[in-house]
N, C-alpha and C positions, 0 to 999 in steps of 0.2 A: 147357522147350522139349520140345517131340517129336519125334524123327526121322521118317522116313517109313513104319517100320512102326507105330506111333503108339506105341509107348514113352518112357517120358521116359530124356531124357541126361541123365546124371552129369557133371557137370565134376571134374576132380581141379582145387582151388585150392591144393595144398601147394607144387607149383613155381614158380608165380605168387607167392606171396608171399613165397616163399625169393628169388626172382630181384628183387622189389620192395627188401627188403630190407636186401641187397646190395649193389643199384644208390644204396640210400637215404643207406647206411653210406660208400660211397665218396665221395659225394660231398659229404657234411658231415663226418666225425668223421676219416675218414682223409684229408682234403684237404690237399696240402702247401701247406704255409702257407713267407711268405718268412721269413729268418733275421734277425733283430735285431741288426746289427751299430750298437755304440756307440765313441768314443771317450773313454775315462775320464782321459785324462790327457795334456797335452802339454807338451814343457821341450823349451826351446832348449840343443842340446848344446853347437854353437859357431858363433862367428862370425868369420870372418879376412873381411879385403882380400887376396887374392892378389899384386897388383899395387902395394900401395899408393897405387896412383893414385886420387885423388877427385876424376878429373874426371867430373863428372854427366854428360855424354854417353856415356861410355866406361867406366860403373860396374862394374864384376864382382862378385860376392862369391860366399862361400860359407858355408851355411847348413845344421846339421847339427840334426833334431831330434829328441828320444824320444816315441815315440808307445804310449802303453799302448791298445788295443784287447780290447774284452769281445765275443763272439759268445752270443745264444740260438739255441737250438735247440726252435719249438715243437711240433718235427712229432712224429709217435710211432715214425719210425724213424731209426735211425743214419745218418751216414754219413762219407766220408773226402773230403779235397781233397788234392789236389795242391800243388806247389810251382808257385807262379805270382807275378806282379809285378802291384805297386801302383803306381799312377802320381798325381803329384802335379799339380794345375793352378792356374796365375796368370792369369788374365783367358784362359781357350780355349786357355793355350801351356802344353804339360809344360812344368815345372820340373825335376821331382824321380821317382825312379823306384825304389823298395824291394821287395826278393823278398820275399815272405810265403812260412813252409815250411808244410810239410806236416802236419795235423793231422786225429787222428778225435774228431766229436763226438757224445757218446752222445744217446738221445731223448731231448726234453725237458730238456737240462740247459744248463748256461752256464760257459763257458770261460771261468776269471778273467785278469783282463787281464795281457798280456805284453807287452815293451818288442819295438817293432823301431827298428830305425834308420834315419830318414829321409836321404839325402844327394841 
């Protein structure tokens, strides 16, 4: 191209391609990806009648269980959660409601499963 004194223009392409490649990088290799949560294991801790009544209208129980949980982690940086609650579901109605604590998981790795307690 020529400008108007009829020389030709130079483009600088080094920031163009810096800025391409960046944009290119972000958006495939460092894109956070979701977390892998598995359940690796589940035991019934216990079971009572409260009441001992077995009248099927009027059922209760209580129902205690261990739950081993594994997390991946495949993104390429760390990070922490918080202490937060897990909540269980039987047909759209909580059931059951477990604090999960607090945990940091490095990049890329997987947190071997650990028991929480369902009640």
């Amino acid at each position: 191209m020529r400008n108007s004194t009829g020389r030709k223009q130079r483009y600088c392409w080094g920031p163009r391609v810096t800025y391409f490649l960046i944009l290119s990088l972000a958006f495939t290799v460092f894109k956070a990806r979701e977390l892998v949560i598995s359940m690796e294991q589940v035991e019934v801790g216990s079971l009572t009648f409260p009441n001992n009544n077995l009248n099927m209208y009027d059922l209760h129980l209580n129902l205690s269980l261990n739950v081993a949980v594994s997390i991946y982690n495949p993104n390429h940086a760390s990070f922490r959660y918080s202490e937060d609650a897990s909540y269980k579901f039987y047909r759209q109605l909580a059931v059951g409601e477990t604090s999960v604590a607090h945990y940091y998981i490095t990049r890329q790795s997987q947190v071997a499963p650990h028991f929480e307690k369902a009640g």
